[in-house]
N, C-alpha and C positions, 0 to 999 in steps of 0.2 A: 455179410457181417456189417452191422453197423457202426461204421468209423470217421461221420463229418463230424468236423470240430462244435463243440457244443457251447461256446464262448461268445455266439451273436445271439442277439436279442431280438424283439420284432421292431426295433429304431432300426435294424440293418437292412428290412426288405419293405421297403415305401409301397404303397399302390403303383404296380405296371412293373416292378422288378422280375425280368426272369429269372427262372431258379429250377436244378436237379433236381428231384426228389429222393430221399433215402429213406422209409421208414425205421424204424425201433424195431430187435427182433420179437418183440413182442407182438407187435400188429403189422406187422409187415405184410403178413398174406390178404391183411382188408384194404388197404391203400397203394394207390402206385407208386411204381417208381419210375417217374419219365420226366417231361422236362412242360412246364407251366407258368403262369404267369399268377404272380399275386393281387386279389383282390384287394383284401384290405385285414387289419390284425383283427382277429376274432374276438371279440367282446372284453373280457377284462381276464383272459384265461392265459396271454401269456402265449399265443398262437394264432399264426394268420391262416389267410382262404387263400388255397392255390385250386386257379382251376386250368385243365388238360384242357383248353381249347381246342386240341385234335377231337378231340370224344364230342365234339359238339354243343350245343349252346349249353351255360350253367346251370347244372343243378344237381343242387347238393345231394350227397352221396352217389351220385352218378360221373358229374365230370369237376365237383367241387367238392374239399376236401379239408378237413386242417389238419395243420403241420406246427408241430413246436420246430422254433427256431433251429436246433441243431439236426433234425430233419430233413432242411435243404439246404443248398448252396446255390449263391448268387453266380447267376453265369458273367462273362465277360458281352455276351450279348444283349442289349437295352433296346427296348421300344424306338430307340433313335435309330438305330442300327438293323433290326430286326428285317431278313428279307421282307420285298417290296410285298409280293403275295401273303407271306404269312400276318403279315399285317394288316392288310387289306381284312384276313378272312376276321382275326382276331377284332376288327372293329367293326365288322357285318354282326358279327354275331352280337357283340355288348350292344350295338344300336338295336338289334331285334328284338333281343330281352330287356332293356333297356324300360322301365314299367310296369313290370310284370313283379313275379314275386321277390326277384332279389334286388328290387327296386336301388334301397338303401345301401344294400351292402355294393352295388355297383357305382356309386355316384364316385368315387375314390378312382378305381379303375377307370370311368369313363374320364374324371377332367385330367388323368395321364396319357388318357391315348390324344386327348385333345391338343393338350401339349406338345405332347411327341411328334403329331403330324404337322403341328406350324413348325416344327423345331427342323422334320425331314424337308419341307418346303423349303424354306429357310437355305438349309443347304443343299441341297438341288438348285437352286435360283443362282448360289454362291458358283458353284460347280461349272452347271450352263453360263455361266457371265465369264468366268475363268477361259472356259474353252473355245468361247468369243471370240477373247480379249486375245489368247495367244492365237489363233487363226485368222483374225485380221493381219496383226504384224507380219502375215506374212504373205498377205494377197498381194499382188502385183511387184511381188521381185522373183528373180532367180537367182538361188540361192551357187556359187561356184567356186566348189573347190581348186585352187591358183597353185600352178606349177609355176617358178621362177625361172630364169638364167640365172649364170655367176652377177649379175648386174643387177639383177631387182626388177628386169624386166619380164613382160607375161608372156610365156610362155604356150600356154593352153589351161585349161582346166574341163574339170566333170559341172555338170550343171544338173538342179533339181527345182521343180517348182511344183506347187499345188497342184493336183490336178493333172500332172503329166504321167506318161506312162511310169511304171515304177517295179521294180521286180523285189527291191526291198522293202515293199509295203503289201507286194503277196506271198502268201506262202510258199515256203522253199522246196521246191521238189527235191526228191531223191535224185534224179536222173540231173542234172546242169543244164540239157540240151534243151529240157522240155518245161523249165523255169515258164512259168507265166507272170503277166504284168498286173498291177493296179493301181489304181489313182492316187499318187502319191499324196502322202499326208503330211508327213513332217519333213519338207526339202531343209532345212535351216540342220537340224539333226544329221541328215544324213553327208551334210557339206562340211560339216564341224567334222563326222566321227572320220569322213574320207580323210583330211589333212590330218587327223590324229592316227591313221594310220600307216597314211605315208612317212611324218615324223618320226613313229616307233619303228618303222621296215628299214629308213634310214641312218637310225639315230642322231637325227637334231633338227634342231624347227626352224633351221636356215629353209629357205628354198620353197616355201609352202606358204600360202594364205588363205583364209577363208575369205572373201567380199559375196554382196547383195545388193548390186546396182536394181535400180526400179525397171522394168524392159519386160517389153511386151513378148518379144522372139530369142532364141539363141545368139545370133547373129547379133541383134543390140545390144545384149548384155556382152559377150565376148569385146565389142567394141568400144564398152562403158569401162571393163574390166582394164585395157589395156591402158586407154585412160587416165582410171584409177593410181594402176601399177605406177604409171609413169609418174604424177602427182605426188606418192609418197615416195619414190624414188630420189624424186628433184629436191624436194620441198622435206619430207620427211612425215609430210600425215596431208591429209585428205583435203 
């Protein structure tokens, strides 16, 4: 049954919009119904080119199509977004035909995909500098979750660092006994959520601290730590 809303116009699907397809049940058995990308609005008829880039390069009546607006619906998925592969194949293909008979009607499509790709560049670049930027902050400390005395003095803690053995950065086995290790990732996380779990077992955030003195071995930092403790204890901060 055909039931998309019939309220959008072809101002709603730009060049490189994905979109459903729903035909009319009138011609429904000549058209598909799967999921496409817009070329461009079809001449002055009030109807765009959707073409099934699964079906292979464009050509009309084969994997290119028109569609009046209430036909299809806009997905939530955009050329920005679009997996890595399927867009890869989607811009292999518009570069090959790219010339050839749907010359014109591709020039729309192709400077979206053009966009799209500086735009996924773009954020990938954003991404990779993000995941930099927090994985430095964390080179060369050891991240340690701080048991206190009644005093404010250190007690012991758990300690995590990049790169160290890690069973909460491998997968959790069923069995506990046969837990395996991996090279920790997130020590700073895993030092934070430890005192946040001591705090909730004990009910209150006397007795707990997180610190991340700079130290190369356990031993330095536990010694940085104690330190530490002591400094904010006397003094009341660092």
């Amino acid at each position: 049954m055909h039931n998309i809303t019939s309220s959008r116009t072809v101002a709603d699907f730009p060049p490189g919009t994905i979109v459903r397809t729903e035909p009319g049940p009138l011609i429904g058995s000549r058209l598909p119904a799967d999921t496409g990308v817009v070329i461009s609005a079809w001449g002055i008829s009030g109807m765009v080119l959707v073409w099934f880039w699964e079906m292979g390069q464009p050509v009309p009546g084969h994997s290119v199509y028109p569609f009046f607006p209430a036909e299809a619906e806009p997905l939530t998925t955009t050329l920005q977004n679009l997996p890595a592969a399927e867009f890869a194949t989607l811009a292999q293909l518009t570069d090959h035909t790219y010339g050839e008979a749907m010359d014109a009607e591709l020039t729309p499509l192709a400077a979206a995909l053009r966009h799209a790709a500086l735009t996924r560049i773009h954020q990938h670049a954003r991404r990779t500098l993000a995941a930099r930027t927090h994985h430095a902050s964390q080179v060369g400390r050891i991240f340690l979750a701080v048991v206190l005395d009644d005093d404010g003095r250190y007690m012991g803690s758990n300690a995590f660092a990049l790169g160290w053995d890690c069973t909460r950065c491998a997968p959790q086995a069923i069995d506990p006994y046969l837990q395996q290790t991996a090279p920790c990732r997130e020590p700073r996380a895993h030092a934070w959520n430890q005192v946040e779990d001591w705090r909730y077992f004990h009910g209150t955030s006397e007795g707990h601290r997180t610190l991340a003195p700079r130290a190369s071995t356990r031993e330095e930092a536990y010694k940085k730590a104690t330190e530490m403790c002591e400094r904010i204890r006397t003094t009341g901060h660092l």
